[in-house]
VEXPA-933258 format. One record per atom (N, C-alpha, C, O): residue in three letters; y, x, z. Coordinates in pm, whole numbers, plus 50000, padded with zeros to 5 digits. Layout:
<rs>
alaYXZ
...
</rs>
This chain:
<rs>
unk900619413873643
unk901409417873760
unk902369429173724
unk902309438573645
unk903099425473795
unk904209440773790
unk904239448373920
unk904909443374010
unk903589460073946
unk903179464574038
unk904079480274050
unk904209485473939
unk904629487474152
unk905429497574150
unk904999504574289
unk905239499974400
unk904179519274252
unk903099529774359
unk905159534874408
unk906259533774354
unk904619540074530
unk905819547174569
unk905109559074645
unk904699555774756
unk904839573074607
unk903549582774574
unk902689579374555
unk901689576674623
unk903009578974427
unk902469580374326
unk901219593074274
unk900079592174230
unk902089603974304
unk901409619174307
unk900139621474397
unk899429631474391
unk899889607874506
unk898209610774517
unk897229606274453
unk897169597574366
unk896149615274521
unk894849609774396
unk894639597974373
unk894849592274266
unk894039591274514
unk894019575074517
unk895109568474419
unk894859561274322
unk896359572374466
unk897379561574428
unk897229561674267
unk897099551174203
unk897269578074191
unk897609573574039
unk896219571873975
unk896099568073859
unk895419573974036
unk894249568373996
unk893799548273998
unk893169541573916
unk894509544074135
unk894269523574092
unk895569527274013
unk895309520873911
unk896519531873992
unk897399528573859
unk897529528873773
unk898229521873701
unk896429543173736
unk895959541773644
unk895309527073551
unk895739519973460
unk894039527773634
unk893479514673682
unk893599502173671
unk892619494973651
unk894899497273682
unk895659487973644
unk895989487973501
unk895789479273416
unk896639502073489
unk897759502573389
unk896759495073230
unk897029486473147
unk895189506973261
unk894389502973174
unk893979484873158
unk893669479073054
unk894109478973304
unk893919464573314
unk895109458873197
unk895099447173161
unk895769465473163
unk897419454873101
unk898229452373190
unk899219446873142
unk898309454573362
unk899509451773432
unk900779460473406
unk900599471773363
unk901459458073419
unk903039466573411
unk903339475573546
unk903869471773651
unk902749491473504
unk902829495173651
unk903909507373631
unk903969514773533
unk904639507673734
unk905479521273770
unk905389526473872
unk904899518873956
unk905689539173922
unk905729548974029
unk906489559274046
unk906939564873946
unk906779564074173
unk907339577674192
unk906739585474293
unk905869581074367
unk907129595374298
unk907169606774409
unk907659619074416
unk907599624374305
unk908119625974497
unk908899638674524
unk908079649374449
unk908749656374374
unk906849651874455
unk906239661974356
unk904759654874324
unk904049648274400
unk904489659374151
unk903119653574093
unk902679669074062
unk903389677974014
unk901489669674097
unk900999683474062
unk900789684373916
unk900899674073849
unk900569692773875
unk900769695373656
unk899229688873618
unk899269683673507
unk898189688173668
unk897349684973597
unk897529664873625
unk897309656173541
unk897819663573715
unk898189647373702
unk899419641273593
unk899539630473534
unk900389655573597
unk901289648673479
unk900739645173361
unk901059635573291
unk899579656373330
unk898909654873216
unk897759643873151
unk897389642073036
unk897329636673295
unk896569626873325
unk897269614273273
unk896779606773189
unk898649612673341
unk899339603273317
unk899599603073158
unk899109594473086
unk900289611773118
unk900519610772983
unk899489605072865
unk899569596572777
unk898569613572909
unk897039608472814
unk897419595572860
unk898219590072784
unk897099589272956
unk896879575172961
unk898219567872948
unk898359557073005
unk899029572272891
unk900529567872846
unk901259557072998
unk901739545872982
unk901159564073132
unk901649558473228
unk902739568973234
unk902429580873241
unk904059564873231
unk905259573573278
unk906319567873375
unk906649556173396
unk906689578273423
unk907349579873564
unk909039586273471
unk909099589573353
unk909889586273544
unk911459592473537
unk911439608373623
unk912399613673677
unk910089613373615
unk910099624673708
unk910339626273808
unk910889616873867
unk910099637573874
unk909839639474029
unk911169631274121
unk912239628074067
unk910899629174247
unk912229619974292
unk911859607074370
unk910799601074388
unk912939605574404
unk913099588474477
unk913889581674381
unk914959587474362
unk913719570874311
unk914629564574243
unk914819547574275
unk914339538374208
unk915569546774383
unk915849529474469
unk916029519374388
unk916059507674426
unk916259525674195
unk916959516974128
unk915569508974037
unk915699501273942
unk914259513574100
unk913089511674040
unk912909499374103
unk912559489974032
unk913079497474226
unk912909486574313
unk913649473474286
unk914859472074304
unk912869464374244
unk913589450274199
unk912979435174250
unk911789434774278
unk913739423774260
unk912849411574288
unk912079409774186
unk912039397674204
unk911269411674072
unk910849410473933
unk909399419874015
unk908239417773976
unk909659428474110
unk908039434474140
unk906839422074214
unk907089416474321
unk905729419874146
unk905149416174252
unk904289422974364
unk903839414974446
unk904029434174379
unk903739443474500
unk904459454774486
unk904839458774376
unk904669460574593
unk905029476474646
unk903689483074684
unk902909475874749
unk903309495074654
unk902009496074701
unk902619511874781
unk903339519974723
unk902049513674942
unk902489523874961
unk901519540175011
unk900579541675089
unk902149548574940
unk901219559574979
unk900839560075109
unk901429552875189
unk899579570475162
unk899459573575312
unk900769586975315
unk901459584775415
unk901099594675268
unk902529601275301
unk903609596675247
unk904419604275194
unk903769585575251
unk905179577375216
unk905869578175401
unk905189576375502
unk907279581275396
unk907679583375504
unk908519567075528
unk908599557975446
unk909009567475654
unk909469554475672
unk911239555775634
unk911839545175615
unk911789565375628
unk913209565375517
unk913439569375405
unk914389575875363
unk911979562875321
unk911739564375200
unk912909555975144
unk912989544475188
unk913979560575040
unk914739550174987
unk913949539174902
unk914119527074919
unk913279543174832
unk912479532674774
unk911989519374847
unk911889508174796
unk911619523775005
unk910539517275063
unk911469509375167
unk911049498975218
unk912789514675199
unk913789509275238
unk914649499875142
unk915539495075212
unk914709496975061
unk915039487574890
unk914079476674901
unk914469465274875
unk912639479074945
unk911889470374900
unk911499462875031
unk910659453875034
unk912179467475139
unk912499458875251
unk913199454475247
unk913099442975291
unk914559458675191
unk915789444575201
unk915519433475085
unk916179423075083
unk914949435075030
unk914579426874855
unk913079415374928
unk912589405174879
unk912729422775062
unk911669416275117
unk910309415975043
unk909439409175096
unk910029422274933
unk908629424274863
unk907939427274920
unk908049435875007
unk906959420874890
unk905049426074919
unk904959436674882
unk904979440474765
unk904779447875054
unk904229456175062
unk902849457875107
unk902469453075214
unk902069464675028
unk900789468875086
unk900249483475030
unk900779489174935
unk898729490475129
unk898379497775100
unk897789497375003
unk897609486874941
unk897129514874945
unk896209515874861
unk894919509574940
unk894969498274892
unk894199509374998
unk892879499575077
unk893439489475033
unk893129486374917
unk894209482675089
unk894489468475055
unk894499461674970
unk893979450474976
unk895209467374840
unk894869465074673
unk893749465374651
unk893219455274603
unk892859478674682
unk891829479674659
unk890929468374694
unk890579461374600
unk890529465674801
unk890139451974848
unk890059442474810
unk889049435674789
unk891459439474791
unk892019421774736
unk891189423174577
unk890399414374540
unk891539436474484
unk891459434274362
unk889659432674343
unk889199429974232
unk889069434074423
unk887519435974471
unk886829423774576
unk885629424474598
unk887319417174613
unk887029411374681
unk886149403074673
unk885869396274771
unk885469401474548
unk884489389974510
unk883259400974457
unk882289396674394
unk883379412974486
unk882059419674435
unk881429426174563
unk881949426174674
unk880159431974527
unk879449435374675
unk880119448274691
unk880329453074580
unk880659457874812
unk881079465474803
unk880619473774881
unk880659470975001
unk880079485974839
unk879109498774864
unk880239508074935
unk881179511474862
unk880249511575039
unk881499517875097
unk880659529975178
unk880009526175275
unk880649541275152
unk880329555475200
unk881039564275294
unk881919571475248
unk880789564575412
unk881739564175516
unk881129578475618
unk879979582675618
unk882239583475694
unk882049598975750
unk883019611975721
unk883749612375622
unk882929622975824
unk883989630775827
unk883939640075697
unk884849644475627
unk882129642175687
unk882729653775572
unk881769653175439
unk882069660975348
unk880689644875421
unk879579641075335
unk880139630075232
unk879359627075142
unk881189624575233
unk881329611575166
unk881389615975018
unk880759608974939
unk882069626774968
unk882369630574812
unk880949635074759
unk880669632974641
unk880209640074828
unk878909642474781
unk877979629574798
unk877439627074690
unk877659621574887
unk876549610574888
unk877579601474783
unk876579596774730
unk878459596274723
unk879269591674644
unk878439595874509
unk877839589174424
unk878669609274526
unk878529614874382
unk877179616574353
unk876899619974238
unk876019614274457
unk874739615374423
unk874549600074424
unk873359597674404
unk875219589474439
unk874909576674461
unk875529569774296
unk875209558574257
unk876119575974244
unk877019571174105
unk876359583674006
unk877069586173908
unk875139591574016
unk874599601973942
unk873379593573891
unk872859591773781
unk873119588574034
unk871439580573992
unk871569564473972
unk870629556573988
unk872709561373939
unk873219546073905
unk873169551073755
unk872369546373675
unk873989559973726
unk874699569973587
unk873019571573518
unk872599564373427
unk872559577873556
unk870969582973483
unk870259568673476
unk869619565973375
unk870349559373579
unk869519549773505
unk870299533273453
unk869989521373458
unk871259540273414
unk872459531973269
unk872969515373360
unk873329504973306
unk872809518273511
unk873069506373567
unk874979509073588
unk875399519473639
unk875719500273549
unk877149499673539
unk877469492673655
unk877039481373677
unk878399500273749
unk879019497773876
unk880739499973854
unk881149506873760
unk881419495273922
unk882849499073952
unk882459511974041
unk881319514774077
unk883659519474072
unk883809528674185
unk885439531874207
unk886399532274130
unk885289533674335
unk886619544774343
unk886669555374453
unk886629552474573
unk886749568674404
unk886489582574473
unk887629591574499
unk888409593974407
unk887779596174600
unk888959605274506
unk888939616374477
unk889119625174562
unk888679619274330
unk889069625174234
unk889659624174161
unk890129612774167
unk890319633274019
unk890799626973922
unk890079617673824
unk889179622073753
unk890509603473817
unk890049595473717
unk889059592173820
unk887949592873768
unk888979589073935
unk888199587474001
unk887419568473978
unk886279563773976
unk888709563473968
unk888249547273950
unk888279540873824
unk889059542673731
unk887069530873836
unk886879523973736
unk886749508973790
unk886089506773892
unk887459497973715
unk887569483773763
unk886919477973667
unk886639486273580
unk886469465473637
unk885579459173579
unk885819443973614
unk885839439973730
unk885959437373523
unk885669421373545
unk884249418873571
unk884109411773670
unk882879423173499
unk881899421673512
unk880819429973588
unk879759424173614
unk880929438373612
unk880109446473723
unk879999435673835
unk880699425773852
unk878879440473910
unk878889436774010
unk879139439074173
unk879439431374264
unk878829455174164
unk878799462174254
unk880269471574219
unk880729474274108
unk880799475174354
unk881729489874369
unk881259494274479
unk880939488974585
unk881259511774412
unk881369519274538
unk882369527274580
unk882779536174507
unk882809525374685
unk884019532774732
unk883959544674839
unk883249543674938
unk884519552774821
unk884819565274882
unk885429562274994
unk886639561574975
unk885149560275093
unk885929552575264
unk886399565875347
unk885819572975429
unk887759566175287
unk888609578775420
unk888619573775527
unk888299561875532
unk888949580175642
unk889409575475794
unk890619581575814
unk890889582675933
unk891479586275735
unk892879585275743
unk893669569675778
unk893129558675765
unk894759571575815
unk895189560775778
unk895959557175655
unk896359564875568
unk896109542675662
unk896689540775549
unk897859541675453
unk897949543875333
unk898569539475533
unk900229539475538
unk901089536275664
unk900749530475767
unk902609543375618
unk903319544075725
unk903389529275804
unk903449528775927
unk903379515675709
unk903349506575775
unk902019503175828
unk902139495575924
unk900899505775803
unk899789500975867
unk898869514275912
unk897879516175841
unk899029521375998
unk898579530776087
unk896889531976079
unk896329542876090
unk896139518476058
unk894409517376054
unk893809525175953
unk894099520875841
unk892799538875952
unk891969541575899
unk891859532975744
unk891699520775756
unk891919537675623
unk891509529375497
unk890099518775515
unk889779507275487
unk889409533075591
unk887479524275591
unk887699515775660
unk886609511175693
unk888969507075735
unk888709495975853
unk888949485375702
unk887909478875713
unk889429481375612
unk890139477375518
unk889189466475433
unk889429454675406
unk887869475475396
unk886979468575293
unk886369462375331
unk885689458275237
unk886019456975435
unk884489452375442
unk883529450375380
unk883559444175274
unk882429455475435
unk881569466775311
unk880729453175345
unk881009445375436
unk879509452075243
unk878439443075221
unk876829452075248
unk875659448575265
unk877619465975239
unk876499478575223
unk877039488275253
unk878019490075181
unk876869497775344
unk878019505175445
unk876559516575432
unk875379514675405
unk877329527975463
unk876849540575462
unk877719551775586
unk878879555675573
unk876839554975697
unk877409563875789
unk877349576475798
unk876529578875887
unk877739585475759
unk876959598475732
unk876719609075857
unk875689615575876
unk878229609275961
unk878549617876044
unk879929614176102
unk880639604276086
unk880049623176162
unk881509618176281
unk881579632576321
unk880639638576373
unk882529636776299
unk883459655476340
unk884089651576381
unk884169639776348
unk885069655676478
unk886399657376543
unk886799669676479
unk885949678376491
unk888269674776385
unk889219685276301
unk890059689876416
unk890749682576488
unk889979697876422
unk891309705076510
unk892639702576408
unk892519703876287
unk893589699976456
unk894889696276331
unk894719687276277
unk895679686376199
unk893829675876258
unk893539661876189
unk894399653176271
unk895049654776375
unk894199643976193
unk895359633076223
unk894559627076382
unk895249623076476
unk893659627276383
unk892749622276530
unk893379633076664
unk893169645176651
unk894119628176786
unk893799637976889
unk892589644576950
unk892609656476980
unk891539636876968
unk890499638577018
unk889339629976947
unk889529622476851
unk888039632377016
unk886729627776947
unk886579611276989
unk886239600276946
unk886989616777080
unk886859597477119
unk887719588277018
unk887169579976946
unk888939590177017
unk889169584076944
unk889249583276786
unk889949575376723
unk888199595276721
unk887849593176614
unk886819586676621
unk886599580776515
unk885879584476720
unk884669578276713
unk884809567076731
unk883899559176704
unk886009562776782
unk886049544476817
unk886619539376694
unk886659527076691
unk887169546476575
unk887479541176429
unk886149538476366
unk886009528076302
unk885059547676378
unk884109547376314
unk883279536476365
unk882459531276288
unk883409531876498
unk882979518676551
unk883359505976541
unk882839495176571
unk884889511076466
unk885809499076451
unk884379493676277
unk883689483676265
unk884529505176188
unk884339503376087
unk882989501476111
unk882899493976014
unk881659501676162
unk880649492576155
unk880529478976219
unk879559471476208
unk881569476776285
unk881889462276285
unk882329456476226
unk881989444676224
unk883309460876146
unk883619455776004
unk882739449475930
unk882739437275950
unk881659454975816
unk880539451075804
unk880439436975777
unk880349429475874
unk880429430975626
unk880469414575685
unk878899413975726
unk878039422875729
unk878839397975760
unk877399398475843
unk876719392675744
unk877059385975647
unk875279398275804
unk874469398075715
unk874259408875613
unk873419407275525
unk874929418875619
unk875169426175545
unk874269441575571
unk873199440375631
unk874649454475531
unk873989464575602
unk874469477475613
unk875489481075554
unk873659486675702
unk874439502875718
unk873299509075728
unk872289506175792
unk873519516875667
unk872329529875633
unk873209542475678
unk874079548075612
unk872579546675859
unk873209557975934
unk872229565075946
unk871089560375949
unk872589582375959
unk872029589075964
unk871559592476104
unk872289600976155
unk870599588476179
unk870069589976295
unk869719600076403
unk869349597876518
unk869949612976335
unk869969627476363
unk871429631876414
unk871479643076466
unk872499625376407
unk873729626376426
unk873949617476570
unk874369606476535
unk873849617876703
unk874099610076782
unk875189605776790
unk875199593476803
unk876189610676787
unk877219596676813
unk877069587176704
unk876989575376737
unk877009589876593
unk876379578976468
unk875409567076502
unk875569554976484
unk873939577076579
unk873529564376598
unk873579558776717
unk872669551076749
unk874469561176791
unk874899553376945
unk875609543176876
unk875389531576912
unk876439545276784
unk877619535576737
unk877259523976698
unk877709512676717
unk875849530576607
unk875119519176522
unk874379509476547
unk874319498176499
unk873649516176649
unk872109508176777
unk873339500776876
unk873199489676926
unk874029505676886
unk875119493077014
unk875809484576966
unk876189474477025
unk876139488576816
unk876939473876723
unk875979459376747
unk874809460776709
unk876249448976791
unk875959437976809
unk876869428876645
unk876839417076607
unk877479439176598
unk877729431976434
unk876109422676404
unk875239424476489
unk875909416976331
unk874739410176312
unk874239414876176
unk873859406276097
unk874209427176143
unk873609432476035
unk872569442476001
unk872419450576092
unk871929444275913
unk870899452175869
unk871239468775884
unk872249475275857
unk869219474575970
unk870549491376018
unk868849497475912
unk867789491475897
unk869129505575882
unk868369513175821
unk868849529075806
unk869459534275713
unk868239536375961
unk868229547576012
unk867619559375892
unk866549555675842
unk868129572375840
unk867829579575785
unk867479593375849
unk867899595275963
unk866789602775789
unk867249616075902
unk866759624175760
unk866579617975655
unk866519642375773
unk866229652075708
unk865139653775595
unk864789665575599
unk864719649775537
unk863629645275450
unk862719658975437
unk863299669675418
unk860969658375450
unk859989666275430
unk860079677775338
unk859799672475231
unk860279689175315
unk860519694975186
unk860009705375201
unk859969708875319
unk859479713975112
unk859219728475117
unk860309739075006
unk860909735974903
unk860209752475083
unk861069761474995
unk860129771574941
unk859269776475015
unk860239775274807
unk858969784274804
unk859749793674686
unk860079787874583
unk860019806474698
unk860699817074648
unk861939810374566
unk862249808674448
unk862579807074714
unk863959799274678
unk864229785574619
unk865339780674600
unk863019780174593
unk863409769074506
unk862959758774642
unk862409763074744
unk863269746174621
unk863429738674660
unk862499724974664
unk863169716074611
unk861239719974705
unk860249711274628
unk860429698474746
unk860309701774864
unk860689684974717
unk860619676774794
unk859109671074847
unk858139673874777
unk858959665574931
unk857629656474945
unk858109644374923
unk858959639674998
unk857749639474845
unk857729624274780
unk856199614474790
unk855179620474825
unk856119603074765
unk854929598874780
unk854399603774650
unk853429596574632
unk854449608274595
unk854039610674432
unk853419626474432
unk852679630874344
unk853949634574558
unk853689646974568
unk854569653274580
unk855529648474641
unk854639665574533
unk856119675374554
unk856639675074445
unk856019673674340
unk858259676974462
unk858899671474324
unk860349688174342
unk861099691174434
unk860179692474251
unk861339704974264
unk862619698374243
unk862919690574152
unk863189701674318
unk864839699274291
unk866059709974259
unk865879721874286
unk867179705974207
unk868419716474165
unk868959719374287
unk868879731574304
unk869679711974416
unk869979712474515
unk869159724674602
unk868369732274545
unk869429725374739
unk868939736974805
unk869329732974947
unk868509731275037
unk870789731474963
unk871119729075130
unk870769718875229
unk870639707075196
unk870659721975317
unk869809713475375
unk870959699175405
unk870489688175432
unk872079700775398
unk872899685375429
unk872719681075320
unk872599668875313
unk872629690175176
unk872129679475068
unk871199669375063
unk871349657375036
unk870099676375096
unk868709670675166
unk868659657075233
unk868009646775211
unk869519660175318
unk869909647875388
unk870279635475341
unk869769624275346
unk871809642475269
unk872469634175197
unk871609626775098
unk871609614675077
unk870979635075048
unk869879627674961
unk869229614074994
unk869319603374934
unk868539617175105
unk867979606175206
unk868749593375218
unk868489581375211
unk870049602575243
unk871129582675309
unk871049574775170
unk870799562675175
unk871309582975010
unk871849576574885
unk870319571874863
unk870219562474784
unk869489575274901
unk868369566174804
unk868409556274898
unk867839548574821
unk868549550474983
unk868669540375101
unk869639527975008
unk869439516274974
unk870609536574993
unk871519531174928
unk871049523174773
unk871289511674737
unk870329533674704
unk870689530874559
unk869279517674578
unk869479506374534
unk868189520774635
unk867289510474663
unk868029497174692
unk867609488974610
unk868819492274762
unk869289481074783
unk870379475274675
unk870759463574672
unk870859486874577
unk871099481774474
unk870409480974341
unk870859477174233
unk869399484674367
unk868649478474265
unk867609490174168
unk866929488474067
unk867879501174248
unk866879515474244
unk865709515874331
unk865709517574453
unk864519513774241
unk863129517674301
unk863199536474323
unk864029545074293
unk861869536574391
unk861729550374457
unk861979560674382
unk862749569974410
unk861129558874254
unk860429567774113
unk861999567774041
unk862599577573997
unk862239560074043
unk863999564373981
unk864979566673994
unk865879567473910
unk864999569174179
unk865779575774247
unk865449592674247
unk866269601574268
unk864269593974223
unk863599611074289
unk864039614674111
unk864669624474073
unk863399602174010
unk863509611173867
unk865109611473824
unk865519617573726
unk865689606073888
unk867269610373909
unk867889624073968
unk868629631873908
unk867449624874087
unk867579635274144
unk867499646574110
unk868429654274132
unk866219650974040
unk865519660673973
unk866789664273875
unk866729676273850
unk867699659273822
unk868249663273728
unk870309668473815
unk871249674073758
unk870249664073936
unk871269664474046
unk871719677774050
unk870839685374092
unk872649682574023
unk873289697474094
unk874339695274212
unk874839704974269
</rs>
């Protein structure tokens, strides 16, 4: 494919372009500013850009997608080029998706827990040498795979792009869905709670069927959302897990007994709880989720 990001300079974006680039597709991009440690990203991975900018002359019938940032504006020259040329435009979700679409997809979803249950869910995959796709955002956040079976994805509730206004997490349909929490931001792209909470309802209906969500049950609007979904899928409720603190340290109750951990806060705790839910249905027994953990910061 010949594929061309138009911001480029976000995480998501130069990270599947990365992504690609490593696949062998022919990828290019721009944007008005790349922060210095991504220039440096790019270079290592020998992806180059014509520097900071709009450049309309990048835009050709020879592309087969436009892929567009969530701050791509709508008199983007680029994005205005690749409307009169009529190319396939789509989001970062959307790529993501399509290029995924035949694997089970682990999607971690909520206002403010997702980078951490992610990262404790790809720690204890990591420790016990089981190979997954993912995509997070961080730097170098994604990895694609012909043979894996599983991805897990990092599910924003932003939206996607200027042309498609929907939340990213409405996008994937997850096979294995993870709910963590629901905030309303003062200054977020949401006016009010309601209607952040009816995205998050959008997205457990999503859900293909048959499929499942592991919500945290201690969070009520979470589990109002979850217990009233008539989706036809598997719910497996989590809450605060048993633990003792004893001159600061931290000891879980496990069936095995008490097990000390690196962690300390109590949403870790939690978080803990939703990812072994998780890593169990992919293919993590109990004992190698906790002897995972144990090694977790």
């Amino acid at each position: 494919m010949q594929v061309h990001f138009i911001g480029l300079g976000e995480v998501q974006m130069y990270n599947l372009a990365i992504a690609l680039h490593k696949k062998g597709e022919t990828v290019t991009g721009s944007d008005a500013v790349f922060d210095e440690s991504l220039k440096t990203i790019m270079q290592e991975q020998g992806l180059q850009t014509e520097g900071e900018g709009w450049f309309s002359d990048k835009i050709n019938d020879q592309l087969d997608v436009v892929v567009l940032g969530a701050t791509v504006e709508e008199d983007n020259p680029e994005l205005v080029k690749a409307r009169e040329l009529n190319l396939r435009l789509v989001s970062y979700p959307e790529l993501l998706f399509e290029l995924n679409r035949y694997k089970t997809r682990v999607v971690v979803a909520g206002s403010e827990n997702t980078a951490r249950l992610t990262s404790m869910i790809l720690h204890v995959l990591d420790y016990n040498e089981i190979e997954v796709d993912y995509a997070v955002t961080s730097p170098n956040g994604i990895h694609l795979s012909e043979e894996n079976d599983f991805i897990v994805i990092e599910g924003g509730d932003t939206p996607s792009s200027v042309i498609d206004t929907e939340p990213q997490f409405h996008k994937y349909q997850p096979n294995i869905a993870l709910l963590s929490d629901i905030a309303f931001k003062e200054g977020g792209f949401y006016t009010n709670f309601e209607t952040c909470a009816e995205q998050y309802g959008i997205f457990v209906d999503s859900i293909v069927k048959g499929g499942s969500i592991t919500y945290y049950d201690e969070d009520a609007e979470v589990k109002q959302l979850v217990e009233s979904s008539e989706n036809p899928i598997r719910k497996f409720p989590y809450g605060t897990p048993e633990y003792q603190k004893v001159d600061g340290e931290v000891f879980l109750d496990t069936p095995d007994g008490e097990m000390p951990l690196e962690i300390s806060e109590i949403t870790d705790l939690r978080n803990m709880a939703g990812a072994k839910w998780i890593c169990q249905q992919m293919g993590i027994d109990e004992v190698e989720f906790y002897e995972a953990m144990a090694t977790y910061q």
